[in-house]
C-alpha beads as a LAMMPS data file, in Angstrom:
LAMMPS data file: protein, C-alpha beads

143 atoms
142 bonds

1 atom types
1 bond types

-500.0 500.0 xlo xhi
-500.0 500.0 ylo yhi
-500.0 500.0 zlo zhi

Masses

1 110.0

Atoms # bond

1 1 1 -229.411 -120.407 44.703
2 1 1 -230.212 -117.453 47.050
3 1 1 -229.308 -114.341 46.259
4 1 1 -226.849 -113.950 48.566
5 1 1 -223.529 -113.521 46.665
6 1 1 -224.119 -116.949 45.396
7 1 1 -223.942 -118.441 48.286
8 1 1 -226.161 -121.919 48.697
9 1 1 -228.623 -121.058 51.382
10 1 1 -230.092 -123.222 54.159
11 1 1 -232.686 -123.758 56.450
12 1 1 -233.686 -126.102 59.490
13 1 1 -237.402 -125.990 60.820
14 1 1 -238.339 -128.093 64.072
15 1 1 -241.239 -127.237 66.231
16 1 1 -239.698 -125.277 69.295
17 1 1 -236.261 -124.159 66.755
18 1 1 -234.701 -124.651 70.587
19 1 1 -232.525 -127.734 70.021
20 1 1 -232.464 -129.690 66.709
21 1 1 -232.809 -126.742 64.376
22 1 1 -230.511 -124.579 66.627
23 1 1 -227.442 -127.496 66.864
24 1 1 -227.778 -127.750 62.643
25 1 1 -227.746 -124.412 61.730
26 1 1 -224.826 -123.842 64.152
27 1 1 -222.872 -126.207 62.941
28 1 1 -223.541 -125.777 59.385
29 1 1 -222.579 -121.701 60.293
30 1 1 -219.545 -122.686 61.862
31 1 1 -218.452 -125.801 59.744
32 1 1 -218.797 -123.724 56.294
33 1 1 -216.657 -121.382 57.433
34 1 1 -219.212 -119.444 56.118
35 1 1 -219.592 -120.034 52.764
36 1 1 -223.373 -121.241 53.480
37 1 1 -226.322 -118.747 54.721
38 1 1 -227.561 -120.568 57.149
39 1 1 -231.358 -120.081 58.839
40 1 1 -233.554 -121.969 61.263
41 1 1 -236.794 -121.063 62.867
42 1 1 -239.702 -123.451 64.355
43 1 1 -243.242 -123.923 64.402
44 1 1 -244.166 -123.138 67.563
45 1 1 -241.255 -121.547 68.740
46 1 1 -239.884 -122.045 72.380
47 1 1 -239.101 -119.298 74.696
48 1 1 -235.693 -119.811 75.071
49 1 1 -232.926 -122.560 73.689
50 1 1 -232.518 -125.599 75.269
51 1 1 -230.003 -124.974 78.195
52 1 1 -228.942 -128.734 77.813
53 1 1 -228.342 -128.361 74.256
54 1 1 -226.567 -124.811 74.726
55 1 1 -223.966 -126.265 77.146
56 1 1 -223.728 -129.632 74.835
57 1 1 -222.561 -126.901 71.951
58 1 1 -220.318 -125.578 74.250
59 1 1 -218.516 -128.746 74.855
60 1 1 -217.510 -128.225 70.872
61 1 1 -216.652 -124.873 71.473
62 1 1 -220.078 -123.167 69.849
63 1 1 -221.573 -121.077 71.893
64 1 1 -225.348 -120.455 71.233
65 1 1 -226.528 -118.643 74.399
66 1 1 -227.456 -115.894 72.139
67 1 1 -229.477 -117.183 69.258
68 1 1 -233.636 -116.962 70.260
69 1 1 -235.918 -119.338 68.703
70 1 1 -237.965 -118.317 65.660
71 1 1 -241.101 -118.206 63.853
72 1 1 -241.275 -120.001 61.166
73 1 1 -242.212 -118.164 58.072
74 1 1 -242.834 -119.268 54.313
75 1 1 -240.614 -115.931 53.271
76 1 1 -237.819 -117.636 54.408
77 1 1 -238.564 -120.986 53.572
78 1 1 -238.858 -119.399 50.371
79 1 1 -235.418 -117.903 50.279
80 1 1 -233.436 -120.934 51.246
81 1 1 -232.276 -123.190 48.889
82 1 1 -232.320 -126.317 50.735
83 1 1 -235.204 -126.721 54.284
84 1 1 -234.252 -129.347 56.312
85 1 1 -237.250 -130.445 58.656
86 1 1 -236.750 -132.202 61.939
87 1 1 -239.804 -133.721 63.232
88 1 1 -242.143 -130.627 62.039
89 1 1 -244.696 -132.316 60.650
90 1 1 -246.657 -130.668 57.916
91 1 1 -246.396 -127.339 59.000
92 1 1 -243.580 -126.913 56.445
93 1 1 -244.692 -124.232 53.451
94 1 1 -243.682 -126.219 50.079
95 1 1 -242.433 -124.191 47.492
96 1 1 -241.404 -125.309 44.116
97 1 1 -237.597 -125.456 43.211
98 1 1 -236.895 -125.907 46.855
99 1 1 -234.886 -128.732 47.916
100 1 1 -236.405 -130.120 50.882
101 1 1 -235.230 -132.963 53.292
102 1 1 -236.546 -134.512 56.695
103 1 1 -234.156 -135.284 58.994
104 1 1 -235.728 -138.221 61.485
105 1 1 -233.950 -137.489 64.946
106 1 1 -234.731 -137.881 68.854
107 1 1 -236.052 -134.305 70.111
108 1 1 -233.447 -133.369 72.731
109 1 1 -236.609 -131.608 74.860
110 1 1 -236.166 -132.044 78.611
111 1 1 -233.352 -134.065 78.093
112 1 1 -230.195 -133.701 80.163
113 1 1 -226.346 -133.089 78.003
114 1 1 -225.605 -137.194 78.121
115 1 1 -228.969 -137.536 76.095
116 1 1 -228.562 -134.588 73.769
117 1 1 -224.790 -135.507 73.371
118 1 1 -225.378 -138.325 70.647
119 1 1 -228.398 -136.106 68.765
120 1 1 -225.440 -133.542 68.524
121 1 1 -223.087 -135.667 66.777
122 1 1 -225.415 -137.001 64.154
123 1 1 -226.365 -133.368 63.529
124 1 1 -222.498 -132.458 63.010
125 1 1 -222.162 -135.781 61.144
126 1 1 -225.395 -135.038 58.927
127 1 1 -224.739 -131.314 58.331
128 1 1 -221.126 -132.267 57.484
129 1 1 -222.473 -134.760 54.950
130 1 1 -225.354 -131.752 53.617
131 1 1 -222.163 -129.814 53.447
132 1 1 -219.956 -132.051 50.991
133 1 1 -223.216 -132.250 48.658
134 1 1 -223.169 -128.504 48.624
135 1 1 -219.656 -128.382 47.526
136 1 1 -218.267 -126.818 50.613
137 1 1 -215.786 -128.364 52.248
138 1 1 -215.943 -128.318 56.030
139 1 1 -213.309 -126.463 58.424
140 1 1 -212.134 -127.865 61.570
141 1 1 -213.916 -126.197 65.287
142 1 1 -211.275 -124.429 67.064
143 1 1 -210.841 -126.208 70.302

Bonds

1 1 1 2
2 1 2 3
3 1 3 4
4 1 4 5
5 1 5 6
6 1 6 7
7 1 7 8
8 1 8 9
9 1 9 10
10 1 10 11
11 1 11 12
12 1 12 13
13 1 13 14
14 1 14 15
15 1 15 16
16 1 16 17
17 1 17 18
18 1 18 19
19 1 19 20
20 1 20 21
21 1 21 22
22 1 22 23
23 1 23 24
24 1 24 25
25 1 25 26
26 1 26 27
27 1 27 28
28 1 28 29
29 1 29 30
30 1 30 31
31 1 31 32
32 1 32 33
33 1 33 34
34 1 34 35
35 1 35 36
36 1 36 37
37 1 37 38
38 1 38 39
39 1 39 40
40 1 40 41
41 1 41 42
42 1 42 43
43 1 43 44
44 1 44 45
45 1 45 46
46 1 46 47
47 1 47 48
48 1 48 49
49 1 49 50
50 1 50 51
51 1 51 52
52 1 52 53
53 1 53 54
54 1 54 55
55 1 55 56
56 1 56 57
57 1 57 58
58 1 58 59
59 1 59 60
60 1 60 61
61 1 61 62
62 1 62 63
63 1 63 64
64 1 64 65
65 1 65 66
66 1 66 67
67 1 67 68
68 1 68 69
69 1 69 70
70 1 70 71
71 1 71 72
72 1 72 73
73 1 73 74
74 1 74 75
75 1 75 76
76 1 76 77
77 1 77 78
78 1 78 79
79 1 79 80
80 1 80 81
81 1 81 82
82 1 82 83
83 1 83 84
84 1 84 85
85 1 85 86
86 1 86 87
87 1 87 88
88 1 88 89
89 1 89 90
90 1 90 91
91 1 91 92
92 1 92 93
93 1 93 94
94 1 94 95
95 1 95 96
96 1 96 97
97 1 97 98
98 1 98 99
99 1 99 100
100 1 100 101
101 1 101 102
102 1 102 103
103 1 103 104
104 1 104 105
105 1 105 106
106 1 106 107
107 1 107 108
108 1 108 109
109 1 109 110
110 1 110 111
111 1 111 112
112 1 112 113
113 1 113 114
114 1 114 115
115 1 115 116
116 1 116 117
117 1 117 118
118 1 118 119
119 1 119 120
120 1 120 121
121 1 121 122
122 1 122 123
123 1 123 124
124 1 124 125
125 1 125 126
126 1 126 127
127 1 127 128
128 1 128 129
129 1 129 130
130 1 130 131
131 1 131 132
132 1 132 133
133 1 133 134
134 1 134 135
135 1 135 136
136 1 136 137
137 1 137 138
138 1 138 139
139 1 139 140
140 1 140 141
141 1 141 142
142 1 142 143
């Protein structure tokens, strides 16, 4: 576990961290309540986040409008616990003892909201699935 007061620590890598990555780790912030550290960063970071994806978060009451994409960087791959990869490739560092997991998903990239609406929901579904397996049980979004 990460250091951080015990807490199980995650992290989701795509290439632009401007959609998939962003969604996951915003759910899994929100949805933990947080009881999970959560990080996500990308490959080749965009410049800014998706604006269809921001205003399909907003629909569930998340808003991202301030989170920037990220560079990805093997210190914090190597301080997460778990590194979920959507669609990154290689470009993952591998450390030992790290649990590591690819999620296959459609890249919500100059897609409008009704195309980035079902990507959304299987993140929330698959993060609150990563979230049972971590032990923490998931809160309800305030509407």
């Amino acid at each position: 576990m990460s250091e951080n007061a015990g807490r199980p620590s995650v992290m989701f890598v795509c290439v632009h961290n401007a959609g998939r990555s962003q969604m996951a780790a915003a759910y899994t912030h929100h949805l933990s309540g947080g009881a999970v550290e959560v990080r996500s960063a990308g490959s080749a970071p965009a410049d800014t986040i998706n604006p269809a994806v921001r205003d399909a978060m907003l629909e569930e009451g998340i808003d991202i409008s301030a989170e920037k994409p990220k560079i990805l960087t093997p210190e914090a791959v190597q301080a997460s616990d778990v590194v979920i990869t959507m669609g990154c490739g290689d470009v993952c560092p591998f450390f030992p003892g790290t649990r590591y997991l690819d999620w296959q998903l459609d890249d919500p990239a100059g897609q409008g909201v009704d195309a980035v609406r079902p990507i959304r929901d299987e993140i929330k579904s698959r993060v609150t699935g990563l979230l049972s397996e971590l032990g923490v049980t998931p809160v309800e979004l305030k509407d």
